[in-house]
VMD Tcl script that draws the C-alpha trace (Angstrom):
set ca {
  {-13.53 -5.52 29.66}
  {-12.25 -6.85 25.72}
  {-9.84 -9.19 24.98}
  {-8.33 -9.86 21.39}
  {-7.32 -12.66 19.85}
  {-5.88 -13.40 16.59}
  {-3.60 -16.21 14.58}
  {-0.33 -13.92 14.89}
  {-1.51 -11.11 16.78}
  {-3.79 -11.84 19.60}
  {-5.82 -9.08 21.99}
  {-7.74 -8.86 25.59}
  {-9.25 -6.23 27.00}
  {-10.32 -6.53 30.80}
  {-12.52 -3.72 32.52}
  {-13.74 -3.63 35.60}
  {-15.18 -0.49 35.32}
  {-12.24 1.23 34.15}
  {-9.99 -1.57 33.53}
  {-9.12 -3.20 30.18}
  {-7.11 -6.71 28.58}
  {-6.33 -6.95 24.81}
  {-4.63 -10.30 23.26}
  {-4.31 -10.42 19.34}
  {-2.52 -13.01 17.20}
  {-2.06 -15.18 13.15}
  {-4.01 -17.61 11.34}
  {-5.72 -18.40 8.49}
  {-9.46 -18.22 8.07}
  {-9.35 -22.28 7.39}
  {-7.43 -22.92 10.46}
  {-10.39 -23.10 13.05}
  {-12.43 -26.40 13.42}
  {-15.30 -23.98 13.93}
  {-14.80 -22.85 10.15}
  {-14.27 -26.58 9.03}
  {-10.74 -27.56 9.65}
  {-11.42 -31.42 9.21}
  {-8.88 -32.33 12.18}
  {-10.97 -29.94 14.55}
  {-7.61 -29.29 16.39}
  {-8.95 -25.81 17.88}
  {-11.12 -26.81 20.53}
  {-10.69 -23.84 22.63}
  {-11.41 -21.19 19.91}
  {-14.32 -23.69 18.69}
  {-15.56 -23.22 22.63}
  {-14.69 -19.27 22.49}
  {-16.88 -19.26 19.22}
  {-19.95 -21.20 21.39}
  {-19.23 -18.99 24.18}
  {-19.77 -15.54 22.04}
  {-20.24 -14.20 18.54}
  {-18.37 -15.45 15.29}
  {-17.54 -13.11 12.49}
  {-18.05 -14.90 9.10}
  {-16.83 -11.40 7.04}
  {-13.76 -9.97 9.17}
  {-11.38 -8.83 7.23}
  {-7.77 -7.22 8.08}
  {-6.08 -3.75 6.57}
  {-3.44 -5.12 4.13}
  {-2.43 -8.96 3.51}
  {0.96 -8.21 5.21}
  {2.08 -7.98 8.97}
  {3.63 -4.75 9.71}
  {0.88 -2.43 7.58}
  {-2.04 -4.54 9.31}
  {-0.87 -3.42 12.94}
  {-0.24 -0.39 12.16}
  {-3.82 -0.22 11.09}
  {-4.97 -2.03 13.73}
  {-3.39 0.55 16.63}
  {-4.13 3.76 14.62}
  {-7.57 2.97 13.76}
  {-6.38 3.72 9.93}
  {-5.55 2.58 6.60}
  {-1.78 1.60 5.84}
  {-2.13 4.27 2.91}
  {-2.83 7.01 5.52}
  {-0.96 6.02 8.81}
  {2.11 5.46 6.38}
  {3.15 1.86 6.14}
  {3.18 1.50 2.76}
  {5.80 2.02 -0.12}
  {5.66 4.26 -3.11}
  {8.98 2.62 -4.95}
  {6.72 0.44 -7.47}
  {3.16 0.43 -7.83}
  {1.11 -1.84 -5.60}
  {3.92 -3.42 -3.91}
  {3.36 -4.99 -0.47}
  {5.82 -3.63 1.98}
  {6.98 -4.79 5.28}
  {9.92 -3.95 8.49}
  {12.82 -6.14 7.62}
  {15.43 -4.45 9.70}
  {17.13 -2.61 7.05}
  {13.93 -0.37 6.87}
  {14.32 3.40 7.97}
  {10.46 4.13 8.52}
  {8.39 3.46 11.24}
  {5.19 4.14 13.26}
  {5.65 7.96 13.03}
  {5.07 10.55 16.08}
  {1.82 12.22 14.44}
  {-0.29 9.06 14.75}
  {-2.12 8.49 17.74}
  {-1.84 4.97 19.09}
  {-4.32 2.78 20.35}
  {-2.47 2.66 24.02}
  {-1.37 5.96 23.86}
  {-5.01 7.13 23.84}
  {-5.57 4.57 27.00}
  {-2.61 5.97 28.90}
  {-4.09 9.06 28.88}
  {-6.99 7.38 30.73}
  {-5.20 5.52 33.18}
  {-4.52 2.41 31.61}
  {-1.40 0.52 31.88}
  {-0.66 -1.04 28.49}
  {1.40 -4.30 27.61}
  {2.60 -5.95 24.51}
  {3.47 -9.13 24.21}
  {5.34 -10.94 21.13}
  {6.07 -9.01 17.89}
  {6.19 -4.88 17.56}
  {6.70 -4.92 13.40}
  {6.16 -0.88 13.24}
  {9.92 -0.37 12.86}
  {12.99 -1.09 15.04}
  {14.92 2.28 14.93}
  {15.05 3.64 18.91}
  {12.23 6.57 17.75}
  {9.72 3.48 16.75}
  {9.89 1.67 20.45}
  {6.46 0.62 21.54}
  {6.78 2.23 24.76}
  {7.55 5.66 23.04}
  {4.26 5.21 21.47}
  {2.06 3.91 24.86}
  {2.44 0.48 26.23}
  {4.42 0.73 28.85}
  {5.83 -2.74 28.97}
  {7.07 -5.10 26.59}
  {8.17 -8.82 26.18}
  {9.28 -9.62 22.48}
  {10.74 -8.77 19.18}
  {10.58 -5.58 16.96}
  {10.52 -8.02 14.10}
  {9.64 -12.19 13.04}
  {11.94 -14.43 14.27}
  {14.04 -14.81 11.16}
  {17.48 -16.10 10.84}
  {19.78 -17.63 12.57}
  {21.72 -14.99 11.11}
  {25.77 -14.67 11.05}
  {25.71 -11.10 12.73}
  {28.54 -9.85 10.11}
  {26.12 -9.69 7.02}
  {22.88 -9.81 9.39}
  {22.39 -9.42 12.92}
  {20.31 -11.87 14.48}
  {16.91 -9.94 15.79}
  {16.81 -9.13 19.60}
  {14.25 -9.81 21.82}
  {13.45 -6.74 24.59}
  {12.25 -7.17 28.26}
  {11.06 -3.14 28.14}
  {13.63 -0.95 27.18}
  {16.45 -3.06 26.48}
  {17.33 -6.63 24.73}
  {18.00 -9.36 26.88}
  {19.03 -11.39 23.91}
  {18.69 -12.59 20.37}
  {16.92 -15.28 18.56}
  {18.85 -17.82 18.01}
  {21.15 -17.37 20.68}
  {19.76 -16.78 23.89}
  {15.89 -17.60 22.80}
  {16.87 -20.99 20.87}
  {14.47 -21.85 17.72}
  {15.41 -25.48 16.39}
  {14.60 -25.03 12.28}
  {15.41 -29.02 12.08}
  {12.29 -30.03 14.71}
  {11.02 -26.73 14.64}
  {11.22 -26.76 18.67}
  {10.84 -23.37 20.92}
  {9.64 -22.61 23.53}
  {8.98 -19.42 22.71}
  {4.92 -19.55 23.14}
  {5.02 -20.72 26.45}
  {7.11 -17.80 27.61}
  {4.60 -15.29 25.64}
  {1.53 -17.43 27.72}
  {3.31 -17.02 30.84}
  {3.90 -12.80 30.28}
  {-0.28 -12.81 29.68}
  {-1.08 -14.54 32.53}
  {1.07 -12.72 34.86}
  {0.55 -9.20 33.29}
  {-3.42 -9.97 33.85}
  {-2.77 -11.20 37.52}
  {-0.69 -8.14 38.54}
  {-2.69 -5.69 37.07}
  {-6.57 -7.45 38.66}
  {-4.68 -7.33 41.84}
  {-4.03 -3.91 42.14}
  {-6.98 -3.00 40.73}
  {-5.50 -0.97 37.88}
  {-6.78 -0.61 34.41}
  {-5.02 -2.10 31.40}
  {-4.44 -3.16 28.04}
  {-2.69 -6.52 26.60}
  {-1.51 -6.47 23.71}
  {-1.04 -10.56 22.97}
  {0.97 -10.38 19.45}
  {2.95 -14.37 18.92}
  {4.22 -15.39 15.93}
  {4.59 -19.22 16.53}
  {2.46 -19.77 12.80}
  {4.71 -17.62 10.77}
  {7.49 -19.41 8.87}
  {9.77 -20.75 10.05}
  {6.97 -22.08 12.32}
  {7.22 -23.31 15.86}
  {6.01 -25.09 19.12}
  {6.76 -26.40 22.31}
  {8.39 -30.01 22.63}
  {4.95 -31.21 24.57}
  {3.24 -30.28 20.99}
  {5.62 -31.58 18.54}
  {4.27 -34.27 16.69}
  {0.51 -34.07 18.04}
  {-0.71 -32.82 15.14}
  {-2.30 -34.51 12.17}
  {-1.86 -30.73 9.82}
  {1.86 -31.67 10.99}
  {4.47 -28.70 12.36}
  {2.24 -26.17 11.33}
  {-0.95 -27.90 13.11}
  {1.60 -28.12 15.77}
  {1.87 -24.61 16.03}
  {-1.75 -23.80 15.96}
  {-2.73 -26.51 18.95}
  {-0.40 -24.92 21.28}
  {-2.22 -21.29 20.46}
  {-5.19 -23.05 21.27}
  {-3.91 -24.17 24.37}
  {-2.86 -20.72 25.08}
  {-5.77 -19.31 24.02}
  {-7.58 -21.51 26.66}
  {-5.81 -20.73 29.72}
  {-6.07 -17.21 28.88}
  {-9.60 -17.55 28.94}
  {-9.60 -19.60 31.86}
  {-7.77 -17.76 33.95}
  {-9.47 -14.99 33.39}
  {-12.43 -17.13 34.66}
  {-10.56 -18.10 38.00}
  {-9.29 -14.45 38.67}
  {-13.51 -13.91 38.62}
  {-13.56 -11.26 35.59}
  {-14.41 -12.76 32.62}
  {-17.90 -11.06 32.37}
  {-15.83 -7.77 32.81}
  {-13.30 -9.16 29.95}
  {-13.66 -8.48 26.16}
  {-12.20 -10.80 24.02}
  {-11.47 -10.32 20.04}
  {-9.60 -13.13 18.30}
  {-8.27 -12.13 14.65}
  {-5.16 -12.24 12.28}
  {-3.44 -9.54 10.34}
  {-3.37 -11.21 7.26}
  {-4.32 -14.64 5.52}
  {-2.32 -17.73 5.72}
  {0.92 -17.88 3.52}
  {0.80 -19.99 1.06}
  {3.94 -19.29 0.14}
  {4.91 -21.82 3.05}
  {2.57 -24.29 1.94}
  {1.56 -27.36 3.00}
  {3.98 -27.84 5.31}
  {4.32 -24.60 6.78}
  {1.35 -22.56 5.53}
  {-2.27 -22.63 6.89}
  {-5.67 -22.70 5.30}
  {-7.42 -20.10 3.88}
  {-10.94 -22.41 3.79}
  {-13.05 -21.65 0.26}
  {-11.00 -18.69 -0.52}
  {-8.56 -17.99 -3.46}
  {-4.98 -17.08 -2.54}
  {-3.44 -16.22 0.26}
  {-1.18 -13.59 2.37}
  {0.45 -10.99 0.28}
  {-2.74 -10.54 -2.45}
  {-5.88 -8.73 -1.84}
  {-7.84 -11.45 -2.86}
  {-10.06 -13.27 -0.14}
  {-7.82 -15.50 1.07}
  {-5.60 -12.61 1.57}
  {-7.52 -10.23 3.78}
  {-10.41 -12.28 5.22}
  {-9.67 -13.44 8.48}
  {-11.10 -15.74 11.72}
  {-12.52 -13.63 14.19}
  {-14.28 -14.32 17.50}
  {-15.81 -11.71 19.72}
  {-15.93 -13.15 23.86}
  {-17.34 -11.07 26.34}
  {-19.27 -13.55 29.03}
  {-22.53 -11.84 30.04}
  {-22.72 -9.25 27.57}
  {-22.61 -11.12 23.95}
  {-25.04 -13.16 23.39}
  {-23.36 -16.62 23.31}
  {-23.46 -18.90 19.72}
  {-24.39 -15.50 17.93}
  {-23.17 -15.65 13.99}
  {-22.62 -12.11 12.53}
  {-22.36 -11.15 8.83}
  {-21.34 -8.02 9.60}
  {-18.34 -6.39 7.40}
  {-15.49 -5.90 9.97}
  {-11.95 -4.56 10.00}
  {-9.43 -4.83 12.34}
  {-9.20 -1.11 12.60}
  {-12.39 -1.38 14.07}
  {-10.91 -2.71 17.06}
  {-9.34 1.11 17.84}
  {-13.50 2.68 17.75}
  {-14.61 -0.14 19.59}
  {-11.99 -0.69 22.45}
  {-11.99 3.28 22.60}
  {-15.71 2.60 23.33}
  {-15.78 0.32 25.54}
  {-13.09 2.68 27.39}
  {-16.01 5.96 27.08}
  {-13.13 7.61 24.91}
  {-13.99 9.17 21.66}
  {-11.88 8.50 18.94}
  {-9.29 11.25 17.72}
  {-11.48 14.11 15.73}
  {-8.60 15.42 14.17}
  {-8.05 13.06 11.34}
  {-9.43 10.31 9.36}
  {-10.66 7.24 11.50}
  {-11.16 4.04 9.44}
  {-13.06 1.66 12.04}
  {-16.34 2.06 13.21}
  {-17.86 1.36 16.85}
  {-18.64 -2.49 16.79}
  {-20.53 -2.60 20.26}
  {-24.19 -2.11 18.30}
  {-23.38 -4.87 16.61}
  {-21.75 -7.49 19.13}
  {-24.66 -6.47 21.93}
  {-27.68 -5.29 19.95}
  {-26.97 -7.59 16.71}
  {-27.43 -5.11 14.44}
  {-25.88 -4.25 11.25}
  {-24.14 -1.39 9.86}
  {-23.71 -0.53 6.11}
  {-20.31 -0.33 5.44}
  {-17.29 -0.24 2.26}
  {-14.85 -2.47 2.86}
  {-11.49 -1.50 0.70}
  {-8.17 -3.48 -0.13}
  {-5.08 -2.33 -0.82}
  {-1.65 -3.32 -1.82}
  {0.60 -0.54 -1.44}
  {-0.19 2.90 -2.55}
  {-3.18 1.47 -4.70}
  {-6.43 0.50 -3.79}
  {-7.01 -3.17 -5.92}
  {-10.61 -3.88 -4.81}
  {-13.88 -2.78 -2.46}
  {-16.57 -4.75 -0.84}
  {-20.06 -3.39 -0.54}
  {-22.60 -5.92 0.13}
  {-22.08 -9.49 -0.92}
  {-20.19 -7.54 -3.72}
  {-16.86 -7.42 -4.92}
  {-15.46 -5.36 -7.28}
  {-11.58 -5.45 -8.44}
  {-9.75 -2.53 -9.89}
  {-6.59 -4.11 -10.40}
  {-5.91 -8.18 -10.21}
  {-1.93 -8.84 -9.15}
  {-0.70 -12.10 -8.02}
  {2.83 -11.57 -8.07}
  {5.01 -11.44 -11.21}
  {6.11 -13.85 -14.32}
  {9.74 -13.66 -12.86}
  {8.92 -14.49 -8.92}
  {6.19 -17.22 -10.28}
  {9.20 -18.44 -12.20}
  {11.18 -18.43 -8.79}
  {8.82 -20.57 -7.16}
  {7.22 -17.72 -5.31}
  {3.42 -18.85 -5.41}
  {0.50 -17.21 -3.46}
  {-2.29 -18.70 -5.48}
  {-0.83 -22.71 -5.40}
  {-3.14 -24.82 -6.89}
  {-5.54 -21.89 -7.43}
  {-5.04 -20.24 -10.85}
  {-7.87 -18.39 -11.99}
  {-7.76 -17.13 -15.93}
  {-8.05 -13.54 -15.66}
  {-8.32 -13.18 -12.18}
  {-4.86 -14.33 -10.40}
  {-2.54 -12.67 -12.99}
  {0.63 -12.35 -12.99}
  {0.97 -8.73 -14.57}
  {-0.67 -6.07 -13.30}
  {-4.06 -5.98 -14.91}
  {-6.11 -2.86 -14.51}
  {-10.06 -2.68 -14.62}
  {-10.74 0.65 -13.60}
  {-13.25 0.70 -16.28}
  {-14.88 -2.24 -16.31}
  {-13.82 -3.52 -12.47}
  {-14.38 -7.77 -12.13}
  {-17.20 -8.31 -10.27}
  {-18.12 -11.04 -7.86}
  {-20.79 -12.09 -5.72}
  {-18.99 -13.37 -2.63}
  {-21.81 -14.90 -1.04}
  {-22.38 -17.31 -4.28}
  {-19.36 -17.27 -5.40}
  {-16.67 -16.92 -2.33}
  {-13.78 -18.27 -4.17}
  {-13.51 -15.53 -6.78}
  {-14.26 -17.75 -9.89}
  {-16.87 -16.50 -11.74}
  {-17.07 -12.73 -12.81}
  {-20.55 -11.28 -13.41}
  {-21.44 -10.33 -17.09}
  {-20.75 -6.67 -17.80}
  {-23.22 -7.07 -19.72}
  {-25.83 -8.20 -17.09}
  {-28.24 -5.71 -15.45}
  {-27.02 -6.88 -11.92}
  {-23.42 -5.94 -12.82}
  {-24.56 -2.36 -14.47}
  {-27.27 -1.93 -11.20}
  {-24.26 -2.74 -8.05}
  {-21.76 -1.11 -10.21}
  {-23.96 2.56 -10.18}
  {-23.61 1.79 -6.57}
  {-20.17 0.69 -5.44}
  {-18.35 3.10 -8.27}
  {-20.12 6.55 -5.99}
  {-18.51 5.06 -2.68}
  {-15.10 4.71 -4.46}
  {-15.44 8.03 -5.57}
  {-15.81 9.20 -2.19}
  {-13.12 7.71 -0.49}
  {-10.99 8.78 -3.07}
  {-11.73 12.44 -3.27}
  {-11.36 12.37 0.43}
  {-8.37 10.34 0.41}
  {-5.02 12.11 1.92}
  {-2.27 9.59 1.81}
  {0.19 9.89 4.57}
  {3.94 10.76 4.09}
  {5.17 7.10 3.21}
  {7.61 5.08 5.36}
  {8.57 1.64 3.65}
  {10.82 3.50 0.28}
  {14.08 3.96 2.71}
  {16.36 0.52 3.35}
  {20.29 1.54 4.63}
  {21.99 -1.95 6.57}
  {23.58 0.48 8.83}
  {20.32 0.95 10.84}
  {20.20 -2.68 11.32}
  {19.86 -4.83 14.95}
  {23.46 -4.17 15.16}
  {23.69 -2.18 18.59}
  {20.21 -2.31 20.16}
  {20.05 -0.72 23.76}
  {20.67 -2.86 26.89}
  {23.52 -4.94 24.57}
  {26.51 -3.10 26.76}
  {25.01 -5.27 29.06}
  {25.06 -8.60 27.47}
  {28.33 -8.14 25.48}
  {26.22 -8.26 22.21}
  {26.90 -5.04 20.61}
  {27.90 -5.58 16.83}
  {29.76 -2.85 14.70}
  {27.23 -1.85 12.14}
  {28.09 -1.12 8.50}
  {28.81 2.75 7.13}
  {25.43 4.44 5.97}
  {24.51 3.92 2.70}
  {20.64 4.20 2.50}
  {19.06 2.86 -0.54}
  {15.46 2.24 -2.35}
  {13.99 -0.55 -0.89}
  {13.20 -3.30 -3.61}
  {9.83 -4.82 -3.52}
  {9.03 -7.33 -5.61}
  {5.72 -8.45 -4.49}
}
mol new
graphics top color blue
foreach p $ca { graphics top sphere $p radius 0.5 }
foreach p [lrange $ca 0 end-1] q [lrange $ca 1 end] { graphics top cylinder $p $q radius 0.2 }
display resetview
């Protein structure tokens, strides 16, 4: 079985022989006692850690939501599966609802390969791979869902901005806000607890019958404006946020637990993770820790893209294992296809490799890990070694804002605030003595020259071999909007949407 779990996007997979869980969720590398949070508020992901194997260099797709799962259910970069934007170079780009792009029908979807094996597939918490009646995640596999197409921003006044829905399946059964109430004064909801409950229940129905299936466990509690139950208000010493994160924990732990008491843990896989590194944007009181590493969501520096990750599979990992190996969440598509004896999809570009040889055997496999932001790839990993192409904060006139990814952080010549290319002479870091990105390697030095000969062939590959795919983040028109989702006939909440007037989205990050 495999089971996922992440900070904002959390995965399980169950098998009994041909059964499956997956539970994936959002947080930042720093977050976990197990990494060296000082309050050591995560005792059930410290225990999960114990229990299996830790990944030290994890890493996710893009340093933004909607591009990371998109990644993480095709298997592929943002750059090929399309969430990215080609309106300004090396912009991030997310769903807000205005977006007209989506997940499109030519990729093949994690559950969508499953379903074809029997699998009944469930997601729980946020979809973020577009919102238009084409994108619905049961159109592309699961065939249930519980949550939101997008983060549970707002309240808004429904004239300018609809407030976003929340589906039971095919149709809203409200709105954040107004059904599903989020208190931005005490930061009270009890949203978590109803995402725990939909995860426990989904796993119980499905062990009893005997069927196979695959959870999908995707909360946002951690994302601003963050959230918790009343029980966990105030129990924190990391405050609302730390808030937040204990009642994951707490999730995370009955999860686990119950998947002990229904007797199929040691047929359960279990992958925690996050899609992208804490904001610290929202910082301190609303952002998380990215540990030793500089910046944070948004940039493709390390605190952007490296993530917690804990692999759980009782009886089958070797428990208090520590892996170096140079993992992806895309690699969560080859592996759960794996564990499921499917073969991944031969008809296009797969981005993650097969995991099992490393989680069971303890080997590892050589392996490029790439970051991008946008349409452009900024920097690659091979090795202990990191070289970046381009170096991008965010601009003078955001910094000037008070938009700041890097807080605290600034790094001459590294966090910049223009767009500074190196495609000539890339910056070059040695993560392993250097994780916080402060000290480029001499050009001049024979080590730079020697692991420069190497990384620049493996760029070369993946770029001659790169075909981007048709791009789906350029297109913003209000009229597509949560105006009139279906099922809101039934609730009286239909609102009357705007005329069409699509537009270029504007990035500015």
């Amino acid at each position: 079985g495999i089971c996922y779990v992440g900070s904002e996007t959390l995965w399980l997979w169950q098998r009994t022989f041909t059964s499956f869980v997956v539970l994936f969720l959002q947080m930042g590398w720093g977050d976990l006692g197990v990494f060296g949070e000082p309050s050591k508020e995560t005792p059930n992901l410290d225990q999960m850690a114990a229990e299996g194997m830790l990944f030290l260099d994890f890493y996710t797709a893009n340093p933004l939501c909607s591009p990371s799962r998109a990644a993480l259910l095709t298997g592929r970069l943002p750059v090929r599966n399309g969430f990215y934007t080609t309106n300004a170079h090396a912009r991030n780009a997310y769903t807000p609802q205005d977006i007209v792009g989506g997940i499109q029908d030519s990729e093949l979807l994690l559950p969508e390969l499953l379903k074809k094996a029997g699998y009944i597939n469930k997601i729980v918490g946020k979809w973020h791979l577009g919102h238009r009646p084409q994108f619905h995640p049961l159109k592309h596999g699961f065939d249930e869902w519980f949550g939101s197409p997008n983060c549970h921003f707002g309240p808004y006044d429904n004239r300018e901005l609809p407030n976003i829905p929340v589906y039971r399946d095919w149709e809203m059964i409200g709105r954040y806000y107004e059904d599903f109430k989020i208190d931005l004064k005490t930061g009270e909801a009890n949203l978590t607890q109803l995402y725990l409950q939909e995860a426990l229940d989904f796993i119980s129905k499905q062990q009893a019958s005997q069927q196979p299936f695959f959870l999908y466990w995707a909360i946002d509690a951690t994302h601003a404006p963050v959230y918790a139950s009343k029980q966990f208000l105030g129990t924190s010493q990391r405050g609302l946020y730390g808030d937040a994160v204990r009642e994951i924990d707490d999730s995370i732990g009955k999860i686990l637990r119950h998947l002990q008491q229904l007797g199929i843990s040691e047929n359960t896989f279990v992958f925690f993770t996050s899609d992208n590194g804490a904001a610290l944007i929202s910082a301190p009181k609303q952002g998380g820790s990215n540990g030793p590493f500089l910046c944070g969501k948004q940039t493709t520096f390390e605190g952007g893209m490296r993530e917690p990750a804990i692999a759980w599979w009782p009886g089958h990992i070797p428990a208090g294992e520590v892996s170096h190996q140079l993992g992806n969440v895309m690699d969560l598509f080859t592996t759960s296809l794996s564990l499921a004896g499917l073969q991944p999809p031969s008809d296009r570009q797969i981005d993650g490799i097969d995991l099992l040889p490393v989680m069971l055997q303890g080997k590892l496999i050589d392996r490029p890990i790439f970051y991008y932001r946008g349409n452009e790839m900024m920097a690659v990993r091979v090795g202990l070694y990191k070289a970046h192409y381009w170096t991008w904060s965010n601009s003078w006139e955001e910094y000037g804002k008070g938009t700041d990814f890097c807080p605290g952080q600034s790094v001459s010549g590294v966090t910049t605030h223009t767009q500074e290319e190196h495609t000539y002479l890339p910056l070059l870091f040695h993560l392993g003595r250097d994780p916080g990105e402060k000290f480029p390697l001499s050009f001049a030095s024979e080590e730079y020259q020697s692991t420069m000969e190497r990384i620049t062939g493996i760029v070369q590959q993946h770029k001659d071999t790169l075909m981007p795919g048709e791009p789906q983040l350029n297109v913003c028109d209000k009229a597509i909007m949560n105006w009139s989702p279906p099922g809101c006939e039934k609730l009286g909440k239909c609102l009357k949407a705007p005329e069409s007037d699509p537009q270029k989205c504007s990035w500015p990050h």
